[in-house]
N, C-alpha and C positions, 0 to 999 in steps of 0.2 A: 511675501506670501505666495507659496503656489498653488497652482490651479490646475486641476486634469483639463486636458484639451476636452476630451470624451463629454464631460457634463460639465464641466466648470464652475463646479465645488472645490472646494479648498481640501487636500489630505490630512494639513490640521486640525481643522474642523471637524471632519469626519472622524479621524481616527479617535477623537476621545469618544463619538458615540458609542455607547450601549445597543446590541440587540435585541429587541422586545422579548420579553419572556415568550421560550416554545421555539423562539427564531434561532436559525444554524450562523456559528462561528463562519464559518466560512462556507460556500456556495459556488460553485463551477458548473455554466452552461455550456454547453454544446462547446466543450473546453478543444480544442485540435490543434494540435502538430505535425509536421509532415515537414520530412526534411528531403531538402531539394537533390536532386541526382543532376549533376552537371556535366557534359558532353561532348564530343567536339572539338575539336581543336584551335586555341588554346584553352578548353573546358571553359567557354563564355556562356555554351548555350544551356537549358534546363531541359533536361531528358527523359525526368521522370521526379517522383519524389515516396520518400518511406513516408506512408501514413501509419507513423509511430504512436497517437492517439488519433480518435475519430469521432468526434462530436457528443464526448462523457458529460454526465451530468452528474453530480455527486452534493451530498450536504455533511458538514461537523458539527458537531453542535458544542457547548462549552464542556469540558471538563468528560468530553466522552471518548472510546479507545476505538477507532476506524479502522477495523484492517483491508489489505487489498492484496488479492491472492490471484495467481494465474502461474502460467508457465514459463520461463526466458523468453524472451522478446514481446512478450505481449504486450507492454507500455508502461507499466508499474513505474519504474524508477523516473521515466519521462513523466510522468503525469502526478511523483512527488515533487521534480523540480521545477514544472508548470506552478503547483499551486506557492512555491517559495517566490515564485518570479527570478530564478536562476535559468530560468527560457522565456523566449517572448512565444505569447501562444499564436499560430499561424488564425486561429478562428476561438472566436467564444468569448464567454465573462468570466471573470472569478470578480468573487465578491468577499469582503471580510469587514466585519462588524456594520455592513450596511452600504461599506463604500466600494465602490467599482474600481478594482485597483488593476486593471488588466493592462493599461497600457501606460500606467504614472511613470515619468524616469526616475530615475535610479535616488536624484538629490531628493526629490519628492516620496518615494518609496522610504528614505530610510527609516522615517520612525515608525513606520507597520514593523519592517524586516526586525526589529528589533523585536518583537511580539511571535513572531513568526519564525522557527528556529529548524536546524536541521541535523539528524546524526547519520554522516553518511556510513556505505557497507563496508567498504576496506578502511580498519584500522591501522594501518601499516602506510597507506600512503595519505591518509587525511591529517596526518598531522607533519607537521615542519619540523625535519632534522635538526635544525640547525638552533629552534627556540627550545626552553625550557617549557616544564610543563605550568610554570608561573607564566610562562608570558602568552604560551597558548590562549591559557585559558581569560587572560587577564585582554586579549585581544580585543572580543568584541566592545568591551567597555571601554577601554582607547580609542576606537575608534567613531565610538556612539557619541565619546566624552562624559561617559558615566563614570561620577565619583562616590560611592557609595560609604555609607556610616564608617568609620574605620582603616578606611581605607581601601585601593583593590587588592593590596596585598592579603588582609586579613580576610575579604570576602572570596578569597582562591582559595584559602584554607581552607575555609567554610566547607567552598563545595567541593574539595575534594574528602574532607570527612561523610558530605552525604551524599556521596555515589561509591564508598565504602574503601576507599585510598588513607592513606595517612598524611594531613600535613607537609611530613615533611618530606613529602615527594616534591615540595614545589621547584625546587630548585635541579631537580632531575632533567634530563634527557628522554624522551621517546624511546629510543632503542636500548634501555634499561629497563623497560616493561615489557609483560609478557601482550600478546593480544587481547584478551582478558581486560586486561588492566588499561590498556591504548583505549578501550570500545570506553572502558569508565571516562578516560578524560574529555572523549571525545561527548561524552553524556555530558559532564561538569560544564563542559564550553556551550553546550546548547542552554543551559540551565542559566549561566553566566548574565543574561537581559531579564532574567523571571519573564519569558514566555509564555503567553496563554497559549499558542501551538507550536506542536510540534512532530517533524515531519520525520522518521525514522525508516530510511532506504534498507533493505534486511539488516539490520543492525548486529543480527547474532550467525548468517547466512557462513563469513569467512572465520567463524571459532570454533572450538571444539566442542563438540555435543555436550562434556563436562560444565562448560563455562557458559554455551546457552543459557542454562537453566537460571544462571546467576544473573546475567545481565539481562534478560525476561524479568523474571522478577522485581531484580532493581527498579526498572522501567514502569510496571506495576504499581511499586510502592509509592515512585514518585509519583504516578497520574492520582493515587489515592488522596494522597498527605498534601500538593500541592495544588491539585484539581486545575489540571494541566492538559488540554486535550492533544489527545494523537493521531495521526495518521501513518497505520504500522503496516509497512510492503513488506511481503515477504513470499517466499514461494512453497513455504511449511506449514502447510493444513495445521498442524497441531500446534505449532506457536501460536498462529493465528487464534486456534481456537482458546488455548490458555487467556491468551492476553486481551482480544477483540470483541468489543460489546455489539458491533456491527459489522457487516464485515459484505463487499462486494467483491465478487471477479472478474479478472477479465479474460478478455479473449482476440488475440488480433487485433488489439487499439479498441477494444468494445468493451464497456461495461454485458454480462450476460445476465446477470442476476445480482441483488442487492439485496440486504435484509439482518436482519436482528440472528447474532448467531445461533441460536437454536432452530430458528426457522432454516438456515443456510445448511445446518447437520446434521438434522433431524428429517429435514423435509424439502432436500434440492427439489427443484422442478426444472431446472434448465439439463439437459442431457450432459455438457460438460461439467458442472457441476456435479452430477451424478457420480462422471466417470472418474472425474479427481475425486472423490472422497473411498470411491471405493478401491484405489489404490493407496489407502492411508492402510498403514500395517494398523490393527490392534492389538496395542503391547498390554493391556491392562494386567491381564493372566501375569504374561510375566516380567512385569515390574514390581505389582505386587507379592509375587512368589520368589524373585529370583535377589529383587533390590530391599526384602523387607519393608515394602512400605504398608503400610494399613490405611492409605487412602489416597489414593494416586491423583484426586481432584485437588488435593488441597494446596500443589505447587506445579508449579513443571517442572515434568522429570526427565526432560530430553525428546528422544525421538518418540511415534507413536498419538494417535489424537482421538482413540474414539471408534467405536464399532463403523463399518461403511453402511451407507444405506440401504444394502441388498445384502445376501446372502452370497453374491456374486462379484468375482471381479471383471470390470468391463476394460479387455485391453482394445485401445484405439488404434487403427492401423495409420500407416502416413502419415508426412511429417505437416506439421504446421503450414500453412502457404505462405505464399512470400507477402510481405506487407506492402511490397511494390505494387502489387496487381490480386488485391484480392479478392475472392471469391464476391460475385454479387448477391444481392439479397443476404442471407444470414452467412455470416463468414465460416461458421461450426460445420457447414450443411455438405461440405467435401470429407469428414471425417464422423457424419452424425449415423445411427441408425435407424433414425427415425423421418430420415429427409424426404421430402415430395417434392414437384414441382414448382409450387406456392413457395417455397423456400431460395428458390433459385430466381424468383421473378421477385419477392418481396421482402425487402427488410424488416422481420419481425422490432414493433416498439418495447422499449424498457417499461413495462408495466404490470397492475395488479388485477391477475387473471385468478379465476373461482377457485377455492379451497388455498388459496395463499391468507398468513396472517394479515393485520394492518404492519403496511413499511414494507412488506417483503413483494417486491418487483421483480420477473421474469420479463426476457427479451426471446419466448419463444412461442412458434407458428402451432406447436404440437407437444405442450408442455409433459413432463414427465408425473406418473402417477405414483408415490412412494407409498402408497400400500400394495402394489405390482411383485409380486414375486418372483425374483429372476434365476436362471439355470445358473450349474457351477460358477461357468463363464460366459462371456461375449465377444464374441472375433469379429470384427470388421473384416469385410474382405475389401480392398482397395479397388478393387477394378469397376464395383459397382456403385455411380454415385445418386441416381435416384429412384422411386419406388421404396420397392424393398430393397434395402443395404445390409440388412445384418442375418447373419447366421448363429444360430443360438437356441437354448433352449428359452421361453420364456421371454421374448422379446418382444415386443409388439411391434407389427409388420407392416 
């Protein structure tokens, strides 16, 4: 029997617990990662370190669709493999059905990880050349030493009929399918333990816009039919918004905002959040005119997610900062238009500030007003980082 050092409960024990009704699947405190920069010669010494995540706090709850949205390098895909325990976190909790699993080894871990599944982004290199798509998929149960009804032969069938494969691909190759069709087995394999989570790294990010729409949906139907909760990273405002009943950003290792997607696209309040939505093209007009649809909400249809919340698009000048040495107080506040001093001295908290629904948390000094009407556009100008920063019509100064 093992025992976490941390509290010294047993993980078997814990794990068959139940979470109280209303209680989150899983839970990450002040979750941090930061990877070491080493120096010097023979590189012994520690020089610095990427703070790849930075003290997130997040909850899942059972059978709900989590999405996490930001830019390349923000921390998404780190902060998918934090919560798998595919990283050790450098700081913080995660928690899953009650139990503190943040620092169990690996022998102790396995029968969560089986609960707890993953579809990573490249289908092309996540699966083994060299296996069939039977032993892919028949993996994880080999090694759990799960023998299900039937056999695992006939249970690989199963799931490749319901992730929309045939059969008798079982005995296939990887490099006989298209991408498309790789992202399905790689779904089938996560499916493979009947997981209650599951963590999907952009799953549709390297397919084509065509095949999106198919394995979004897929993804859907399973969280429907199975009541299967997810945690969907991706960097596509409008997948997100299709598939995510929740949905947080981030920003530089920061969660900036969290909330219930209508609050999150109807009504940002964090300025980055703003500025990504208002660079989401709205295709409605022409999907519905061009692709014959008569009702564009009823699937996803590709690219395109939804009017922006201004009439305006706000382009951000300068590049992201480096996650070596970030900006102090609010990380946004070297690309904000709204930044003061107060911003440069103080870390605005993740919180629920006036005219936010219940669940929807901003992490800002100087939150934004979405009944605000804004000019054409908005240009940063870079040279200016505090006071007034933006030029524009409509901007508040």
């Amino acid at each position: 029997m093992t025992r976490d050092a941390a509290t010294g409960r047993t993980v078997e024990q814990s794990a068959g617990n139940e979470p109280a009704p209303g209680e989150p699947l899983l839970v990450a405190e002040r979750l941090t990662k930061h990877f070491p920069i080493m120096g010097g010669f023979p590189f012994q010494r520690k020089v610095g370190a990427v703070q790849a995540v930075d003290g997130i706090d997040l909850a899942v709850h059972a059978g709900e669709s989590f999405g996490l949205v930001g830019e390349s390098g923000c921390g998404k895909s780190t902060t998918g493999r934090l919560l798998t325990r595919l990283l050790e976190p450098t700081a913080g909790r995660i928690s899953y059905r009650g139990q503190d699993i943040t620092h169990v080894d690996r022998k102790a871990l396995a029968p969560i990880r089986s609960e707890i599944q993953m579809i990573f982004q490249d289908p092309y290199s996540s699966l083994n050349p060299r296996q069939t798509v039977g032993a892919i998929i028949s993996g994880p149960m080999e090694i759990n030493r799960i023998r299900p009804p039937g056999g695992r032969e006939t249970r690989v069938r199963e799931l490749l009929e319901t992730v929309g494969l045939s059969p008798e691909h079982y005995n296939r190759f990887p490099h006989e399918f298209s991408g498309g069709q790789r992202q399905r087995i790689g779904v089938a394999r996560a499916l493979a333990l009947n997981p209650r989570l599951i963590v999907a790294d952009e799953p549709v990010s390297a397919l084509d816009v065509s095949i999106q729409a198919q394995v979004v949906n897929l993804l859907q139907r399973l969280r429907a039919e199975l009541g299967i909760a997810f945690v969907f990273i991706a960097h596509d405002l409008a997948v997100v918004r299709h598939f995510s009943q929740r949905v947080a950003v981030m920003y530089l290792g920061k969660i900036v905002e969290v909330g219930d997607r209508e609050s999150i696209y109807a009504r940002p309040r964090h300025p980055y959040t703003h500025a990504l939505l208002s660079a989401v093209p709205d295709a409605t007009e022409f999907l519905a005119e061009g692709a014959g649809a008569s009702h564009v909400d009823a699937g996803y249809a590709g690219a395109g997610g939804g009017p922006a919340p201004g009439p305006g698009r706000i382009r951000l000048a300068g590049d992201v900062p480096s996650p070596i040495r970030p900006p102090s107080g609010c990380r946004f506040r070297t690309r904000c238009w709204k930044a003061r001093d107060r911003c440069a001295s103080e870390e605005p908290p993740l919180t629920h500030i006036p005219g936010n629904r219940a669940g929807h948390l901003t992490a800002c000094h100087f939150p934004e007003d979405p009944t605000t009407e804004r000019g054409e556009e908005v240009i940063l100008d870079p040279a200016l980082r505090g006071g007034d920063v933006a030029k524009g019509r409509g901007v508040e100064g």
